[in-house]
N, C-alpha and C positions, 0 to 999 in steps of 0.2 A: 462654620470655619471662620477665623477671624483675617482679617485684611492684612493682605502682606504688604510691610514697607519696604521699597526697594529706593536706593539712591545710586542713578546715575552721574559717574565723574568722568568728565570731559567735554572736549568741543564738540557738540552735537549738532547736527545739520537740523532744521526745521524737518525735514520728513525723515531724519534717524531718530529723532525725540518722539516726535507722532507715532511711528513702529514700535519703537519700547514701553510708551503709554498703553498703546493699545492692546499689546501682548502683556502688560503687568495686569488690565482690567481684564483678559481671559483668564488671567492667573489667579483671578481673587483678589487682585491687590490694587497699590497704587504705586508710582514712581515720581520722585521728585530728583532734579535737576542742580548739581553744582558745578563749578566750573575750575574748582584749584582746591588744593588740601588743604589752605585756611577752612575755605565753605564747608570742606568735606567734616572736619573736625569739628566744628561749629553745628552744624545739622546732625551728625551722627552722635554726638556729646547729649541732644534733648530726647533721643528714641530710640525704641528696638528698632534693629532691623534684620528684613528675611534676606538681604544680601545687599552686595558693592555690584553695579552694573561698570565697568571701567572701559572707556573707552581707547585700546592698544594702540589707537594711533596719537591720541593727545601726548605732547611733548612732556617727560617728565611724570606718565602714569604709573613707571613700575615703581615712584617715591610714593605714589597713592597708599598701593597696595603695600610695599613693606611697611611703612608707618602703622598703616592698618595693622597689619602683623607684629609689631613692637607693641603695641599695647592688648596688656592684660585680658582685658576683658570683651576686645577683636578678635580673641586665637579662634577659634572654631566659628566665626562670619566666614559665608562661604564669599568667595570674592568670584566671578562670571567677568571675565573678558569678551568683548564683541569687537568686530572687526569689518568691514567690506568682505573680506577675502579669507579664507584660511589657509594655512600651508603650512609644512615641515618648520619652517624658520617661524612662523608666527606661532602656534603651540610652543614651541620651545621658547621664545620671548615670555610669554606668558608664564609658562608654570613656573620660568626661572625667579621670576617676580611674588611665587606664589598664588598665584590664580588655581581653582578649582576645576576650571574649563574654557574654553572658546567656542565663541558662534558667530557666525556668520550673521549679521544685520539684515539681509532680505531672506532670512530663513525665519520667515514667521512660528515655524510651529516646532522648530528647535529650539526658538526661544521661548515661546510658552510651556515646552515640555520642561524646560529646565526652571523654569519660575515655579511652577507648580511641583517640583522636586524637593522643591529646598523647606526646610521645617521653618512653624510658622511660630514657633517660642527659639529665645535664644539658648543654645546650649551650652552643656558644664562642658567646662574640662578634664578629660578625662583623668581619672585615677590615675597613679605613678605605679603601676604595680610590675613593670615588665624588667624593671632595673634602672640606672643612671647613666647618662650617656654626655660625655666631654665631648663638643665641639672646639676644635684648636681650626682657627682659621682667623687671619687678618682682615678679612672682606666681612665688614658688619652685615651689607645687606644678606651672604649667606649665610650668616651664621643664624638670623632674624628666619629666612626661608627653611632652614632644614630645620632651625629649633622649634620652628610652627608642625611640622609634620611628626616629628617623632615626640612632640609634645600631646599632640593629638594622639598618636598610636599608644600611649601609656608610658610610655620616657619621666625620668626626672631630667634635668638636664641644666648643665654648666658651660659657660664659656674658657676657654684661655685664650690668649692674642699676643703669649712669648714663651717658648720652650720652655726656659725655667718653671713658668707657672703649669706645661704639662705635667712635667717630671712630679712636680709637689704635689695635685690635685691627684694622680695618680697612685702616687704613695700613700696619700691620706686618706683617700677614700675609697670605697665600694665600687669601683666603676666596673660596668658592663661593656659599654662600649665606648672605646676613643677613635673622634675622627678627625685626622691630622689632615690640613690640607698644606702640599710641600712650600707653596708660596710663602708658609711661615718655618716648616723646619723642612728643609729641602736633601737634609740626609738622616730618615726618620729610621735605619735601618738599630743605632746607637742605640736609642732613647728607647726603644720595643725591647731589646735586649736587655739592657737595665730594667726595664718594666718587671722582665720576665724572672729575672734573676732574683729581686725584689720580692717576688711571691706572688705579683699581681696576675691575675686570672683573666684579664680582659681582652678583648677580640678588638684587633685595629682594622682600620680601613682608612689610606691612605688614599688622597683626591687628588689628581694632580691632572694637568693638560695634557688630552689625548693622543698628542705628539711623544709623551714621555711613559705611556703605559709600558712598552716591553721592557724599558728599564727597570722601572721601578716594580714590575711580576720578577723580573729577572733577582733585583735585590730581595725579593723577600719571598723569595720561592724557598727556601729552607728553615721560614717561621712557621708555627704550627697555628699561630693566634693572627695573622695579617693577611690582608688582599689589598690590592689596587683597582683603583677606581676611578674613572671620567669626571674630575672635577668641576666641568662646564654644562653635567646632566642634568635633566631637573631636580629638583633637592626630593621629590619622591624615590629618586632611585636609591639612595640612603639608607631607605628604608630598606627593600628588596634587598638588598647587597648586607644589612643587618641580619636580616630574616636570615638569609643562605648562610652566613658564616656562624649564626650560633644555632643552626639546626639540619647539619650538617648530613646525619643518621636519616634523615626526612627525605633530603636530598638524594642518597644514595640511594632510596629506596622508589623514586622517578622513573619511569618507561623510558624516557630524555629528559634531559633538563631543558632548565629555564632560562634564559639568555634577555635581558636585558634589551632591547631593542624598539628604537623607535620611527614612527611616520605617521602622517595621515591615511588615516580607516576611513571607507563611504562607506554608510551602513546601512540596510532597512529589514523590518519583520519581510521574509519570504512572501511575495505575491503583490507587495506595495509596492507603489512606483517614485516613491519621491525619497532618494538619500539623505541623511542624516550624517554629519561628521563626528569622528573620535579622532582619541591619538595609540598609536599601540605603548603598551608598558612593556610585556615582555612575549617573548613566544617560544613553545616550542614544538617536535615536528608535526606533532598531532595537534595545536590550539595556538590562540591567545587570548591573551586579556587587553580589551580597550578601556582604557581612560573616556568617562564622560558621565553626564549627571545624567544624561536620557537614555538608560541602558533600552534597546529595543522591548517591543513589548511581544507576547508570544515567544514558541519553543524553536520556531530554524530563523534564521538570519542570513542573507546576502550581505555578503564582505566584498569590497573590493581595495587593493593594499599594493603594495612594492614589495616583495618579499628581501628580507636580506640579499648582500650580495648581488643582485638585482638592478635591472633599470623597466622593468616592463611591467605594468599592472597585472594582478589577476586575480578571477573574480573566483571567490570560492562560497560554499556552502557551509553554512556552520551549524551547531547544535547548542542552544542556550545551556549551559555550565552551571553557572551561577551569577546573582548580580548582589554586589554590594549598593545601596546606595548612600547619599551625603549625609553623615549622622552619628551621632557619638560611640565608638567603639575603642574598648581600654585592648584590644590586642589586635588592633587594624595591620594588616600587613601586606595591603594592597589600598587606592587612593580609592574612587567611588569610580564602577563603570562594572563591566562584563564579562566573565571568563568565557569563550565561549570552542568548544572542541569541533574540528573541520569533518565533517563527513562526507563532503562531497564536492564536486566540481568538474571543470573539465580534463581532459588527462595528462594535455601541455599543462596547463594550471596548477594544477595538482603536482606534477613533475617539477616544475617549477619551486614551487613551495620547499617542497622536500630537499631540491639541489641546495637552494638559497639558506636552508636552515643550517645545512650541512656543513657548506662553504665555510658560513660563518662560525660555527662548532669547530671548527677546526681550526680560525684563523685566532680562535679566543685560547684555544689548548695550547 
């Protein structure tokens, strides 16, 4: 196996440096040390590398990571955030930035699991073969984060940053999917119609602040091609929200559906004693899927979670699904981590789950 290079970016404490050295050398590898996105560009410019270590709390890391992600031949470097602490609000910092996962810094063997995860050559970019997708949004760093995922997933993909140039790129070209975020056309009900009228075939998803969802369901509840969407989600949900709207016949054909939803997962293989953290992707009443590079190993898993709707943890029993991990795929349509279906638990727990799926199934209808 040849030696992984990893480069850690940030202010690293003396014994946070020692932990990552030592966990790169169980990985097979080695890590070296920058401190600012000059160093970072400078050092990753002379070598491969098997990842970006970023440290979430140095000032000015998510400019690491998007840079990272603006250039070419960085789209599929997995980027690993580390932290003291994990939680709801830090997973979401992070993936917003583009990060692949978070870990905890005195989790030694979450970070070796996920060094030793990561491929040890650099990967291609995936083929374009799933269609072309318009990103319309004024915020470079998102348009940088969601053109990284659904470039990965098999996407071609284009910017616009003024109305005018939707309406044009739309007419002109072949697009699959356009994702308008309202902060640049804020009455995107017009410009879908004309789309539509036009001839054009493509499926919108509108982004907009979570405060403004029922509006904007309510404006294009009578499009056959549009959804609305959480603009401040991770740009993985993009994808997910992609998926459902052009495969729609897939969907309908669900036990339940899939819901969107996220939080901090503790997780471990059944019978081990030390948790592991995720983040959830989506759920529904029978399963989910967690986000992470260190899908459990073995077939049951202890979950513990906030179910929707919810303020109370609970601990359920799960049945491994399936696991994707970090690696080139032209029709990814889920990020790297764990589908994993609930078989058991306790019967408040359980009850719980189920209220909690429910609640929120409802409050999405």
């Amino acid at each position: 196996m040849s030696t992984a290079r990893f480069l850690a970016v940030g202010h690293f404490s003396r014994r946070d440096a020692a932990r990552i050295s030592e966990a790169a050398a169980e990985a097979a590898g080695t890590a070296e040390f920058v401190s600012s996105v000059e160093d970072r560009r400078s050092w990753s410019s002379r070598y491969d590398l098997a990842g970006i270590l970023l440290d979430a709390g140095t000032p000015g890391a998510e400019h690491v990571a998007l840079e990272s992600r603006a250039e070419s031949e960085r789209m599929t470097l997995p980027i690993l955030a580390v932290a003291e602490r994990v939680s709801d609000l830090k997973f979401g910092e992070a993936f917003a930035w583009g990060a692949d996962d978070l870990v905890q810094l005195d989790q030694r063997r979450g970070l070796v699991t996920r060094m030793r995860s990561l491929p040890r050559e650099p990967l291609p970019v995936p083929e374009a073969k799933r269609g072309h997708v318009l990103i319309a949004d004024a915020d470079r760093a998102r348009r940088i984060a969601i053109g990284r995922v659904l470039r990965n997933a098999g996407y071609s993909i284009s910017f616009a940053v003024a109305t005018p140039d939707v309406a044009r790129i739309v007419a002109e070209s072949q697009v699959t999917v356009v994702l308008l975020n309202t902060e640049l056309e804020p009455e995107p009900k017009t410009l879908i119609e004309q789309a539509e009228r036009s001839g054009s075939e493509a499926m919108w998803i509108v982004s907009c602040a979570p405060r403004h969802m029922r509006r904007y369901r309510a404006m294009l509840a009578g499009l056959r091609s549009a959804t609305a969407t959480d603009g401040f989600a991770p740009p993985e949900n993009m994808l997910f929200v992609s998926n459902e709207l052009c495969s729609s016949k897939r969907v309908e054909q669900r036990a339940s559906a899939r819901l969107l939803y996220g939080t901090t997962v503790w997780f471990r293989p059944a019978g081990h004693e030390e948790d592991d953290f995720g983040f959830c992707y989506n759920v529904s009443e029978g399963g989910l899927y967690v986000r992470t590079l260190a899908p459990p190993e073995g077939e049951q898993v202890w979950l513990e979670l906030v179910p929707p709707r919810t303020e109370r943890r609970v601990r359920l029993v799960g049945q491994v699904a399936w696991r994707r991990p970090f690696g080139r795929s032209d029709y990814a349509t889920v990020p790297p981590g764990v589908g994993v279906q609930i078989v058991d638990g306790a019967r408040a727990d359980l009850e719980s789950w189920k209220a909690g799926y429910q609640a929120f199934l409802q409050d999405l209808s």
